[in-house]
C-alpha positions in Angstrom: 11.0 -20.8 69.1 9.2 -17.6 68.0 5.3 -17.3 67.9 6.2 -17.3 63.9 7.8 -20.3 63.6 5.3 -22.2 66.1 2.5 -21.2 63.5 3.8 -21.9 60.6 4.8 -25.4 62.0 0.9 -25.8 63.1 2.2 -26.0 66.6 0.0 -23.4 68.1 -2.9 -24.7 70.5 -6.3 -23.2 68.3 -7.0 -20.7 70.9 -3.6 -19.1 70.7 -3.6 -19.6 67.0 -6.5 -17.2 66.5 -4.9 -14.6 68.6 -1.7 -14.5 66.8 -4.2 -14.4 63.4 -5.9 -11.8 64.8 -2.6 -10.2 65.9 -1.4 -10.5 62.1 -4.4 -9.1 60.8 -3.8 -5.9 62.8 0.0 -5.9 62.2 1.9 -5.5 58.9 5.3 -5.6 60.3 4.2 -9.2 61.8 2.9 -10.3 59.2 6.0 -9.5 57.2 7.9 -11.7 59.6 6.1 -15.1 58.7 6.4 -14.2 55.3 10.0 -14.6 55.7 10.2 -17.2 58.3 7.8 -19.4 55.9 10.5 -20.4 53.4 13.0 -21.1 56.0 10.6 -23.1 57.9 8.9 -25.2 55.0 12.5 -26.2 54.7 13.3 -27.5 57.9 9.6 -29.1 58.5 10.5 -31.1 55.2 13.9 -32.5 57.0 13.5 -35.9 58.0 13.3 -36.8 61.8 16.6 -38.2 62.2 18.0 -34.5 60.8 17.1 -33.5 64.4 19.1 -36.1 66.3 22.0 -34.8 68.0 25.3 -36.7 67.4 27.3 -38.0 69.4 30.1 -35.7 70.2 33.5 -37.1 69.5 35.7 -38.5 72.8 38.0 -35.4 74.6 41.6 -35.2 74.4 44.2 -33.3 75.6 46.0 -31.6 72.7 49.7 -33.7 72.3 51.5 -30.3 73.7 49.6 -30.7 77.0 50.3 -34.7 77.0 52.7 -35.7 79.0 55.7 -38.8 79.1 55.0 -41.0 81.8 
């Protein structure tokens, strides 16, 4: 996950928080960046938590023209 993404989540530890503030004080292409990351990621921290379970993949078989008559 970007730095971005981490922030805008709240998922920065404080010390590394204020460094990427003080980076996007200092940056305007940065901050640029989390302003369009934060739309995408208020959306997906607003999913619930079963949203980010994986599924469980579906059982493998051989296509029927590689089957063969036994």
């Amino acid at each position: 996950m970007s730095d971005a993404a981490d922030y805008l989540l709240g998922e920065m530890e404080p010390e590394r928080a204020a460094r990427f503030e003080a980076e996007l004080a200092r940056d305007a292409a940065l901050r640029a960046e989390v302003e369009r990351l934060r739309p995408v990621v208020a959306r997906l921290d607003a999913l619930p938590g079963e949203a980010w379970e994986r599924p469980e993949p579906p059982p493998l078989q051989a296509p029927a023209s590689a089957r063969r008559e036994v």
